[in-house]
KOLPALO-239162 format. One line per 8 residues: number of its first residue (from 1); their letters; for each residue x, y, z of N, C-alpha, C. Coordinates in nm, 4 decimals. Layout:
% KOLPALO-239162
NUM> A> X Y Z X Y Z X Y Z | ...
//
This chain:
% KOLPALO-239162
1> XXXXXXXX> 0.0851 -0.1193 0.0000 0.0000 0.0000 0.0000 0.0894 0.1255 0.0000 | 0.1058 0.2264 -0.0716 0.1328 0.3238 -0.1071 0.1109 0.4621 -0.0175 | 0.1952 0.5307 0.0083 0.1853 0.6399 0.1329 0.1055 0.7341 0.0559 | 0.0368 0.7287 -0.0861 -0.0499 0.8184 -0.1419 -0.1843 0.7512 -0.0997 | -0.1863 0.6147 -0.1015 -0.3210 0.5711 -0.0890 -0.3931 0.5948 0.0973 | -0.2414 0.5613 0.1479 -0.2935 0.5590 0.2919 -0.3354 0.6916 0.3287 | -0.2726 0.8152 0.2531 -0.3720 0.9815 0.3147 -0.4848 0.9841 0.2052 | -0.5164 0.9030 0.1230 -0.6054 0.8957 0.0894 -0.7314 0.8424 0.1590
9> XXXXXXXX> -0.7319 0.6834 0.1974 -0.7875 0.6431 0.2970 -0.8060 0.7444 0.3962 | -0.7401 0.7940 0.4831 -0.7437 0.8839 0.5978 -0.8662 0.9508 0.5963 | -0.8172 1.0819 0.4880 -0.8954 1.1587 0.4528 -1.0114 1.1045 0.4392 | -1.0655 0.9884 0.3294 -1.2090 0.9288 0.3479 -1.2829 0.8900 0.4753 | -1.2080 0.8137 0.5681 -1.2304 0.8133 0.7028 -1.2962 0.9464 0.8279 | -1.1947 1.0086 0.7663 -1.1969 1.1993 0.8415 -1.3296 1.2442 0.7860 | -1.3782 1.2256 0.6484 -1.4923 1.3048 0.6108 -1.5923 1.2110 0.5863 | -1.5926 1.0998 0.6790 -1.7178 1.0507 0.6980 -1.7273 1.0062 0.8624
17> XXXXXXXX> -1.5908 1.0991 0.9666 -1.6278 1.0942 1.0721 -1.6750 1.2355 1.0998 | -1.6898 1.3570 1.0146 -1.7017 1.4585 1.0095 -1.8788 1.4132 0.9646 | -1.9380 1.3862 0.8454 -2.0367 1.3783 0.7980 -2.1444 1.3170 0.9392 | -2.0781 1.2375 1.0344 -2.1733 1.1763 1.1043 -2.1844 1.2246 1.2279 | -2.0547 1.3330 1.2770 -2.0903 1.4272 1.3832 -2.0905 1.6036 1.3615 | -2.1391 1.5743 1.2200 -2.0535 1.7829 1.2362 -2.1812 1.7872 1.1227 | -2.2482 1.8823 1.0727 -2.3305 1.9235 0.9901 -2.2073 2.0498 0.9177 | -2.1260 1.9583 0.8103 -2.0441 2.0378 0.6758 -2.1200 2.1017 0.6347
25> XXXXXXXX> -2.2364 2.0790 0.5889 -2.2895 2.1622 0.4527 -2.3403 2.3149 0.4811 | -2.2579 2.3886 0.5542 -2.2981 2.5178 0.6149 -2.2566 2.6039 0.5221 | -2.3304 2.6970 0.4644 -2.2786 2.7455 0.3413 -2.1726 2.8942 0.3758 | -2.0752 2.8672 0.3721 -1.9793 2.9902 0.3769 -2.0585 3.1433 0.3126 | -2.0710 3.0941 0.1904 -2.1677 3.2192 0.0998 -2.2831 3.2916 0.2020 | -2.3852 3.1879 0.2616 -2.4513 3.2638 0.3275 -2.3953 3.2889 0.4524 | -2.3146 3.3382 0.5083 -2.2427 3.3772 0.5790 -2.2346 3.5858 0.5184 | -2.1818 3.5632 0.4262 -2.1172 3.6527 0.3196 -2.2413 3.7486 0.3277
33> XXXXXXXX> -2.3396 3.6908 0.2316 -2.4582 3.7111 0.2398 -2.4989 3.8241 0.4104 | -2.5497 3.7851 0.4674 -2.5675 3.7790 0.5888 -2.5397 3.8772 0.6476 | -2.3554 3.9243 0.6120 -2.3292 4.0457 0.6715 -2.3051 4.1405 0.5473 | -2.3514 4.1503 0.4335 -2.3802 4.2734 0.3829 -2.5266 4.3183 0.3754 | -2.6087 4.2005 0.4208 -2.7813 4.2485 0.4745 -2.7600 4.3287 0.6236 | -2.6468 4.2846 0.6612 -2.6207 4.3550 0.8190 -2.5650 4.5036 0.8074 | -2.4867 4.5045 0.7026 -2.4125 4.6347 0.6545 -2.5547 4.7146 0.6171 | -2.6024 4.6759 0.5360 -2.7389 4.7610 0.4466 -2.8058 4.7955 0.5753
41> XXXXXXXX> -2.8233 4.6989 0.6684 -2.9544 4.7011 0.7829 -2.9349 4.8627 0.8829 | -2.7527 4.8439 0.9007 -2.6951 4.9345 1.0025 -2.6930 5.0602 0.9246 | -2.6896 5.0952 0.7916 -2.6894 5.2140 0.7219 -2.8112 5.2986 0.7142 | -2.9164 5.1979 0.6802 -3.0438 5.2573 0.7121 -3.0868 5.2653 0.9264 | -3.0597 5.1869 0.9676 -3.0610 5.2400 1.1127 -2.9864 5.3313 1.1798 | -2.8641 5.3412 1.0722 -2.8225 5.5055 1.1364 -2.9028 5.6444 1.0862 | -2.9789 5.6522 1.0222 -3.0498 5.7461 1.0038 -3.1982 5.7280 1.0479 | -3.2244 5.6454 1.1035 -3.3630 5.6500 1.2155 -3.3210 5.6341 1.3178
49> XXXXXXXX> -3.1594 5.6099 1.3523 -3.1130 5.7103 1.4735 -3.1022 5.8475 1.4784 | -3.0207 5.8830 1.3938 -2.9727 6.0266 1.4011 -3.1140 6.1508 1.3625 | -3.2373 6.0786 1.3279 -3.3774 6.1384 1.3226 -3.4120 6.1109 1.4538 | -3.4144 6.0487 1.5625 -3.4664 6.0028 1.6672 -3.3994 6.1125 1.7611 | -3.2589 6.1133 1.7589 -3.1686 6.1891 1.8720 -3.1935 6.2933 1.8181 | -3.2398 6.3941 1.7039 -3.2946 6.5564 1.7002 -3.4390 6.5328 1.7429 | -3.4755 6.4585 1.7712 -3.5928 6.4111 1.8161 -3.6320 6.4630 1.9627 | -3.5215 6.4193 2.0496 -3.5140 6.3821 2.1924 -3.6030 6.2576 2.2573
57> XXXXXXXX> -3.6432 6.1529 2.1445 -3.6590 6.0552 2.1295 -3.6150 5.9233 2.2725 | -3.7043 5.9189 2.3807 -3.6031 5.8268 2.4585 -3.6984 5.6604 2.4752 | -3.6010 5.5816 2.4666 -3.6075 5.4630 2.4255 -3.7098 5.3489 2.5463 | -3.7784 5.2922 2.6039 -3.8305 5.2224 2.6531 -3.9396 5.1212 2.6203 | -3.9687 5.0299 2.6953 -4.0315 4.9195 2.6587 -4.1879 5.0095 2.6604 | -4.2365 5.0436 2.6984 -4.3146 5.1323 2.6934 -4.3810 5.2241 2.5995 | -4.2643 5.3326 2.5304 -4.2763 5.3745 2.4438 -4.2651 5.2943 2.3176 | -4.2099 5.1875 2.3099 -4.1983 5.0755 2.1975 -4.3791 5.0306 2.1621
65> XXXXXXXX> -4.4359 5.0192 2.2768 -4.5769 4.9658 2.2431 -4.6466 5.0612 2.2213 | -4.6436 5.2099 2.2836 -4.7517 5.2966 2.2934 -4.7178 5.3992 2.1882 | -4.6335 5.4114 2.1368 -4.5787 5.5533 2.0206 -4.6255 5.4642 1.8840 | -4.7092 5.5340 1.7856 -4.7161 5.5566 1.6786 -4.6073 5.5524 1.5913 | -4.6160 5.4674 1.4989 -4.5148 5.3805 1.3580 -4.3850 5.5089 1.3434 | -4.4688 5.6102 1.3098 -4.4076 5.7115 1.2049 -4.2888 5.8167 1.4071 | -4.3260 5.7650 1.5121 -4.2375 5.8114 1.6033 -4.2093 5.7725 1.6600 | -4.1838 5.6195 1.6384 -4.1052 5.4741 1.7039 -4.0044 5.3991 1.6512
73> XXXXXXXX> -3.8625 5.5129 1.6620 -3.7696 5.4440 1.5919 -3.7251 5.3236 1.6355 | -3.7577 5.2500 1.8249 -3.7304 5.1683 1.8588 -3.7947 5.0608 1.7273 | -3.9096 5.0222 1.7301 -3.9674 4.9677 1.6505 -3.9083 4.9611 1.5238 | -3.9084 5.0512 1.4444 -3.8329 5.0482 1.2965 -3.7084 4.9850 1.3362 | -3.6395 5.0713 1.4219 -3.5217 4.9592 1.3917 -3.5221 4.8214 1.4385 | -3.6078 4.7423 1.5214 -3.6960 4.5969 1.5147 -3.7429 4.5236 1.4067 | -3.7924 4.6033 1.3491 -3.8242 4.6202 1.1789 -3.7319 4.5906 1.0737 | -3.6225 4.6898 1.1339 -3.5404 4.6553 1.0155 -3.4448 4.5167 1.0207
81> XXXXXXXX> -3.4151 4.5218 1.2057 -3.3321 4.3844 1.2168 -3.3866 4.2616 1.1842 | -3.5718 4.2413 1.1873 -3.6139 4.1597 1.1431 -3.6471 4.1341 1.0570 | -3.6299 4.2197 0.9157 -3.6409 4.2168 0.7715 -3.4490 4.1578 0.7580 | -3.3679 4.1920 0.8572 -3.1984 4.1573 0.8112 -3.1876 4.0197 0.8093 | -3.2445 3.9858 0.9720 -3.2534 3.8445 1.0088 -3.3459 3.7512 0.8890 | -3.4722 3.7851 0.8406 -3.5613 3.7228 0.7888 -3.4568 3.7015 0.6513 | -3.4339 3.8100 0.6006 -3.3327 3.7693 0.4709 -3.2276 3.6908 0.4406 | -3.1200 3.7070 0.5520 -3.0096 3.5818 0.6118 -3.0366 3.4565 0.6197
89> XXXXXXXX> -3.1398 3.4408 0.7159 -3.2275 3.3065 0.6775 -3.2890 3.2634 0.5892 | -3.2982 3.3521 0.5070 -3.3672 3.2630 0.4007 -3.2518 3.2027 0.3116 | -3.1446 3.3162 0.2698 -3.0282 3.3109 0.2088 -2.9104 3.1907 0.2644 | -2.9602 3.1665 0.3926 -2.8494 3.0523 0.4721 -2.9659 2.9438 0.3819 | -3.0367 2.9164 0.4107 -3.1477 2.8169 0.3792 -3.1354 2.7587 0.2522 | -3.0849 2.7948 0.1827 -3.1376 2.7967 0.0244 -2.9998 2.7643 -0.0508 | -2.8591 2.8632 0.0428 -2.7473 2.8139 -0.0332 -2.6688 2.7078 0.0770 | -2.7641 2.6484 0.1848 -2.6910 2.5446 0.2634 -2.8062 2.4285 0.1613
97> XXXXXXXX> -2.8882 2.4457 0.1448 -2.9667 2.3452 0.1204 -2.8621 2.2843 -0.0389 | -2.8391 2.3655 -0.1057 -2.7719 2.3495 -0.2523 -2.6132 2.2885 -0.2309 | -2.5253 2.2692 -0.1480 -2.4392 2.2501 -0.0688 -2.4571 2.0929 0.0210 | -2.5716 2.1378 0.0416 -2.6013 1.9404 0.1070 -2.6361 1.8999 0.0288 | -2.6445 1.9299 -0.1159 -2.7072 1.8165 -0.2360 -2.5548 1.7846 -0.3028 | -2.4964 1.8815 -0.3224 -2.3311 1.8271 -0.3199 -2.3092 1.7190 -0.2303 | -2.2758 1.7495 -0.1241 -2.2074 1.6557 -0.0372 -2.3167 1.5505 -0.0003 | -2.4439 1.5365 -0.0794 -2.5422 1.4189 -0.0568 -2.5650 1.4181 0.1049
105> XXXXXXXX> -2.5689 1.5199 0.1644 -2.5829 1.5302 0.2892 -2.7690 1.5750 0.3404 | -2.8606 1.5157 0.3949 -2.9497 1.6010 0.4288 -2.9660 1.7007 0.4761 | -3.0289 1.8321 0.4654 -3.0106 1.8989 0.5346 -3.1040 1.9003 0.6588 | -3.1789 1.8446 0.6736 -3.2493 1.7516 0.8406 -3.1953 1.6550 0.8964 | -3.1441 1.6461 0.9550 -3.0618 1.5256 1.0677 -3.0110 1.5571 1.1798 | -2.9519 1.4756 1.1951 -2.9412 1.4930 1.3181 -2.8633 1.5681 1.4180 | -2.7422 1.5933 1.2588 -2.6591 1.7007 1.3366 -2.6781 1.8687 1.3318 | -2.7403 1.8910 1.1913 -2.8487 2.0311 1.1785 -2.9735 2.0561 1.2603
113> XXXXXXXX> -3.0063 1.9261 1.3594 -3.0860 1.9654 1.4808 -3.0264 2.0063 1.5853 | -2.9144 1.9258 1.5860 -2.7957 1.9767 1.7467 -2.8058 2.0898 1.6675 | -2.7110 2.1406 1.5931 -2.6894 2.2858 1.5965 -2.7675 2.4095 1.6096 | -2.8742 2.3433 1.5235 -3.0091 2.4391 1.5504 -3.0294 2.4850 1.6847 | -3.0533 2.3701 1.7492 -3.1127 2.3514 1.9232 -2.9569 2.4684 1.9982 | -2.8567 2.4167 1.9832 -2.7684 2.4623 2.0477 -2.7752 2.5968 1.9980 | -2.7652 2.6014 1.8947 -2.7733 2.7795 1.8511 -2.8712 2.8949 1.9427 | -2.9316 2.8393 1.9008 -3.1371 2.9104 1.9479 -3.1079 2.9012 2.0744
121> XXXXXXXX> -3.1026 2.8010 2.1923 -3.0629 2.8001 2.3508 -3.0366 2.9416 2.4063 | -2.8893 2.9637 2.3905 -2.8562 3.1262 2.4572 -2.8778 3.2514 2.3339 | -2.9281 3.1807 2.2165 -2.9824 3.3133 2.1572 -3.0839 3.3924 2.2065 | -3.2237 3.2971 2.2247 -3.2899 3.3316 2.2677 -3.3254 3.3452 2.4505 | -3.2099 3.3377 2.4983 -3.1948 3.3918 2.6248 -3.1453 3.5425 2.6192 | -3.0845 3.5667 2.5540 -3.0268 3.6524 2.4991 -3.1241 3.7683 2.4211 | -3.1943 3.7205 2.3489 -3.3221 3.7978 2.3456 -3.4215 3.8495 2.4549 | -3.4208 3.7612 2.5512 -3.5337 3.7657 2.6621 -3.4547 3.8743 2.7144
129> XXXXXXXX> -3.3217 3.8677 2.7424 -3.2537 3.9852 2.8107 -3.2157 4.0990 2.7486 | -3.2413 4.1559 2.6054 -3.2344 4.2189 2.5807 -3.3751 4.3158 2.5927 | -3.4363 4.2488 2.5914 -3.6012 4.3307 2.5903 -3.6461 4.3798 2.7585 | -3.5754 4.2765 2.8321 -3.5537 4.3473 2.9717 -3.4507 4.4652 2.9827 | -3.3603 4.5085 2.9064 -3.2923 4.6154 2.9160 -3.3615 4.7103 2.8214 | -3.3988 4.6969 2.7167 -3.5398 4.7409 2.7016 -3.6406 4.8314 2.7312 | -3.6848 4.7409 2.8564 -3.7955 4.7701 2.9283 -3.7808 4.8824 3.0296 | -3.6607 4.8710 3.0729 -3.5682 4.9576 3.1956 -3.5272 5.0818 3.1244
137> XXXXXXXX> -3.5032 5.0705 2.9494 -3.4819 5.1903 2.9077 -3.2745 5.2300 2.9379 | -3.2097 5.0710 2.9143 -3.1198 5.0641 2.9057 -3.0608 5.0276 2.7446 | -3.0666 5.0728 2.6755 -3.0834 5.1410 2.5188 -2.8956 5.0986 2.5031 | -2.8333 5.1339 2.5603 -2.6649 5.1364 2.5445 -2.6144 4.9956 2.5170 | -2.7106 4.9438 2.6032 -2.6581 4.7794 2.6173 -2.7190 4.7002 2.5411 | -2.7778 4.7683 2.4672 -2.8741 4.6258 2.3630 -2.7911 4.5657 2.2938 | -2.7124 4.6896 2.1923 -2.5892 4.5981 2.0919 -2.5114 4.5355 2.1474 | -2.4463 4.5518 2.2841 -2.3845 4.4742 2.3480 -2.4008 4.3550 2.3590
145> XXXXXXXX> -2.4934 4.3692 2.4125 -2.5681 4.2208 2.4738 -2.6230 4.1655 2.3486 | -2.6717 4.1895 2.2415 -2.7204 4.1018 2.1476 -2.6033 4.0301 2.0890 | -2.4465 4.0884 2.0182 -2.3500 4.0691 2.0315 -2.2721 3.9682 2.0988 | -2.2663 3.9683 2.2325 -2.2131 3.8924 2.3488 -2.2818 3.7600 2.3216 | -2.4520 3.7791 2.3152 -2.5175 3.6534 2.3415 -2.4992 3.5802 2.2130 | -2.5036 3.6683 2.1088 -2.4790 3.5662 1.9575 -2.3385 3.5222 1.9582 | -2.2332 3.5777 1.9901 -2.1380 3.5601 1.9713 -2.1258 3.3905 2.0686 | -2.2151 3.4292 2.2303 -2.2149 3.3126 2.2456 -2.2718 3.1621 2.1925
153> XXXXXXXX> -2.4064 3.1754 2.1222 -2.4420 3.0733 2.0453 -2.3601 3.0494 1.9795 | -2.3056 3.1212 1.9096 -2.2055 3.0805 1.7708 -2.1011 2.9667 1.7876 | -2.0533 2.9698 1.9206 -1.9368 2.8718 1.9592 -2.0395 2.7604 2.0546 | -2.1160 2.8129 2.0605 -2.2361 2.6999 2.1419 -2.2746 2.5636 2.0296 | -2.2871 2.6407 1.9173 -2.3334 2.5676 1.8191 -2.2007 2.4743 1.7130 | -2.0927 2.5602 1.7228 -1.9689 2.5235 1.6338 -1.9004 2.3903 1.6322 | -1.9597 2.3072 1.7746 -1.9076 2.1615 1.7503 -1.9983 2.1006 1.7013 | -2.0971 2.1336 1.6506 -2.1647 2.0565 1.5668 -2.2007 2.1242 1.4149
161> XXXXXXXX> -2.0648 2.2039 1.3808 -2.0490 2.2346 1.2329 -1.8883 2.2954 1.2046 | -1.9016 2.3400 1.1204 -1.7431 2.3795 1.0339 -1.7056 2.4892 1.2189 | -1.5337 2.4462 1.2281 -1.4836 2.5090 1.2993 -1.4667 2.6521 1.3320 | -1.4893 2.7289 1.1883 -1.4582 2.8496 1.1627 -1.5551 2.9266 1.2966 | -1.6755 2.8924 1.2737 -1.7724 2.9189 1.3353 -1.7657 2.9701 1.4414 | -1.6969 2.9001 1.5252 -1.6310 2.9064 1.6691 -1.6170 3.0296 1.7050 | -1.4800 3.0960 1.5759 -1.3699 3.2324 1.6047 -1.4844 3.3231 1.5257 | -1.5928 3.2965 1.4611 -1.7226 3.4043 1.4361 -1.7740 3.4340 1.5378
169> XXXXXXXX> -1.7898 3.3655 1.6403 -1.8827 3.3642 1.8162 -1.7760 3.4713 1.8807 | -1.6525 3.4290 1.8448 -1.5333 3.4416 1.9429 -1.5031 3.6027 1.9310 | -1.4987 3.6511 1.8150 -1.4655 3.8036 1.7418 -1.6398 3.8773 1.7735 | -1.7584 3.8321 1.7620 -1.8716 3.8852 1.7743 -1.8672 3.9000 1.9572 | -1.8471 3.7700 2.0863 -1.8616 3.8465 2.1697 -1.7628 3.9053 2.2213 | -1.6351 3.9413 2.2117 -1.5031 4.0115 2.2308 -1.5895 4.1643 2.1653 | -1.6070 4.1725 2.0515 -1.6648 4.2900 2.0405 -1.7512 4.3339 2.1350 | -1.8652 4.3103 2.1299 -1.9951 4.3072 2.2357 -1.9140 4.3720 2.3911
177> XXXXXXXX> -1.8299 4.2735 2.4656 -1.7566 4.3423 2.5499 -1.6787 4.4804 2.5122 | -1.6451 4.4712 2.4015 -1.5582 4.6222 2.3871 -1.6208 4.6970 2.3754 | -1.7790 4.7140 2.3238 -1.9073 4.7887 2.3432 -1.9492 4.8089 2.4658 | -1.9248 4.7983 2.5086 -1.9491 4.7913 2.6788 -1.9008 4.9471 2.6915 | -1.7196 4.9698 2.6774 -1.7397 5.0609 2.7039 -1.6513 5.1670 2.6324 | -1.7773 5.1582 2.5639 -1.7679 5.2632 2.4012 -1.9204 5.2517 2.4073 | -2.0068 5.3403 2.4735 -2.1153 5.3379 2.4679 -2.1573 5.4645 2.4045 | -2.2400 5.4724 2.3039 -2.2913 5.5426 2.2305 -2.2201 5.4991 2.0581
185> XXXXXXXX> -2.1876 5.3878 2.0715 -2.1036 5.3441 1.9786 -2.1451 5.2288 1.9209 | -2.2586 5.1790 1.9624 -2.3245 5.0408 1.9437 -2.3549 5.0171 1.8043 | -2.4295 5.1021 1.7511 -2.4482 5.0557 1.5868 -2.2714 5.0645 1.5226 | -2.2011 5.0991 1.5663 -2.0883 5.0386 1.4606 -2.0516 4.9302 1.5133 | -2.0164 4.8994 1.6274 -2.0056 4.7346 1.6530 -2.0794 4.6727 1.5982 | -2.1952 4.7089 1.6238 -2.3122 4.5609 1.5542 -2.2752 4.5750 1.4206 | -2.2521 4.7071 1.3263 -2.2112 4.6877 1.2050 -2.0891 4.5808 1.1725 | -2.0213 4.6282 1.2475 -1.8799 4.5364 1.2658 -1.8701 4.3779 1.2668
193> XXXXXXXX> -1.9862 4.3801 1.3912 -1.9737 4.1887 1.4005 -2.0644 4.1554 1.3229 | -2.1699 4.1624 1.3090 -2.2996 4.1104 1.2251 -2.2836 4.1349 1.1262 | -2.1970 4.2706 1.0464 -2.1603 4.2922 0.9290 -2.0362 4.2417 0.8646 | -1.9395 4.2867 0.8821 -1.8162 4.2805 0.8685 -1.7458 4.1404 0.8967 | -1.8014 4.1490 1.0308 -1.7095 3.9992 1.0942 -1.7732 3.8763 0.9922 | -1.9079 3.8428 1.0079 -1.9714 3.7521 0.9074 -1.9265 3.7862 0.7326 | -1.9097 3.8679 0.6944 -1.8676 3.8778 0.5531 -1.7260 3.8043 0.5360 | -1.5829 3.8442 0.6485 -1.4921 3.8193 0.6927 -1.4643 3.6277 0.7040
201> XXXXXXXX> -1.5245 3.5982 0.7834 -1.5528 3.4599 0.8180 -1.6493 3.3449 0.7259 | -1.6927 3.4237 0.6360 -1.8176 3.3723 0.5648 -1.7120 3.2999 0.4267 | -1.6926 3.4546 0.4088 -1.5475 3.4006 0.2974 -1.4414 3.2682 0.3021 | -1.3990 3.3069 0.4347 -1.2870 3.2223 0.4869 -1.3424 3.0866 0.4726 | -1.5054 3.0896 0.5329 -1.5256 2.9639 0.5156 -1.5598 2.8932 0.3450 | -1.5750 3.0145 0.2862 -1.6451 2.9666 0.1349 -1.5001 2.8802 0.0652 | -1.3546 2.9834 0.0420 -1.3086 2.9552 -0.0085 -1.2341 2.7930 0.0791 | -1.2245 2.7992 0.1923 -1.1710 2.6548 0.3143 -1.2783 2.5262 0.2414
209> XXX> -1.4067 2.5492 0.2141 -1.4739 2.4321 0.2304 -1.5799 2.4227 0.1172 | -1.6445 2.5518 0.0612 -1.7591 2.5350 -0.0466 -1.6707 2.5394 -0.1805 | -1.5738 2.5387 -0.2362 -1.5090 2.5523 -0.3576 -1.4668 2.4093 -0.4183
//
C-alpha cells in the first residue's frame, strides 16, 4: 500500500467521521450574504437614529408599544433587524440546502438539529434579556448584549459544524464586550460583528470548504 493511498484512505475516514458528527454543509456564501444584509440594515438604522436623537426621542419598553409607527424608531429599527434576520435566513437556507445536495448530505438530521437547538438556547436567552434592558430603558446595552449573546451561540453551536464558526462567536462576543465601554457606539459594533465579521468569516469559510 502506497503512502499516497494511505492519506487517501485517511482523509475518506476523516470526512465521513465529520459527515456523522458535524453538519459540513454550512454554506460559507450565506455567511457573506448575511453580513452585507447587516451592513445595508446598520446604514439605514443610522439614520432613524440620528432622526430620533434631534428628536429627543427616549427609548423604553413602553414607548416601543404605545408611540405611533411614524415616532417609534425603537420599533423600525426591530423592523429593520427583522427584515436583516428574515433575509439571512432565508439566504443561509437555500445556499446550505444546494451545498447538502453536493455533499449528498441532508439537510435535516441529526446534526443540523444539534446545531439548531444549540444555537437558538442562549440566543434566545439573549433575546429575553435584551427586551428586559429594554424595558428599563437601558438602550446602550442592547448591541452589546445582542452581540455577546450571539457571539455566544455561535461557539455553542460550532461543535456541531465547520470550525470556523467558533472564532465568528469568538470576534462577535469580544466585540460586544468592547461595546461595553464605548457606549454610544453600538451601531458600529453591531455593524462590525454582524456585518463585517460575518462577511470576513463567511469568505474564509467559502473559499476553506464550499469551492
Amino acid at each position: 500500500m502506497t503512502k499516497d493511498k494511505v492519506l487517501d484512505d485517511l482523509k475518506e475516514i476523516r470526512s465521513i467521521m465529520d459527515k456523522s458528527t458535524r453538519f459540513i454543509s454550512l454554506s460559507g456564501m450565506s455567511g457573506v450574504m448575511a453580513g452585507i444584509y447587516a451592513l445595508l440594515g446598520s446604514v439605514v438604522g443610522y439614520f432613524v437614529i440620528e432622526k430620533a436623537r434631534r428628536s429627543g426621542y427616549t427609548d423604553t419598553l413602553d414607548s416601543l408599544l404605545s408611540t405611533p409607527w411614524e415616532r417609534n424608531p425603537s420599533l423600525q429599527i426591530l423592523v429593520i433587524a427583522g427584515i436583516v434576520l428574515f433575509m439571512a435566513v432565508v439566504t443561509a437556507f437555500f445556499l446550505t440546502k444546494i451545498k447538502a445536495a453536493k455533499y449528498k448530505q441532508k439537510i435535516w438530521n441529526k446534526q443540523s438539529i444539534r446545531l439548531v437547538l444549540n444555537f437558538l438556547a442562549p440566543l434566545s436567552i439573549g433575546g429575553l434579556f435584551t427586551l428586559a434592558l429594554l424595558q428599563y430603558g437601558l438602550l446602550f446595552l442592547v448591541a452589546p448584549a445582542m452581540l455577546v449573546f450571539y457571539g455566544i451561540a455561535c461557539m455553542n453551536a460550532a461543535k456541531y459544524t465547520l470550525g470556523t464558526v467558533k472564532y465568528l462567536g469568538l470576534s462577535c462576543a469580544i466585540l460586544g464586550l468592547i461595546n461595553t465601554q464605548f457606549i454610544g457606539y453600538g451601531l458600529y459594533f453591531w455593524a462590525a460583528g454582524f456585518g463585517l465579521c460575518h462577511i470576513i468569516y463567511g469568505a474564509v469559510m467559502y473559499y476553506k470548504y464550499d469551492r
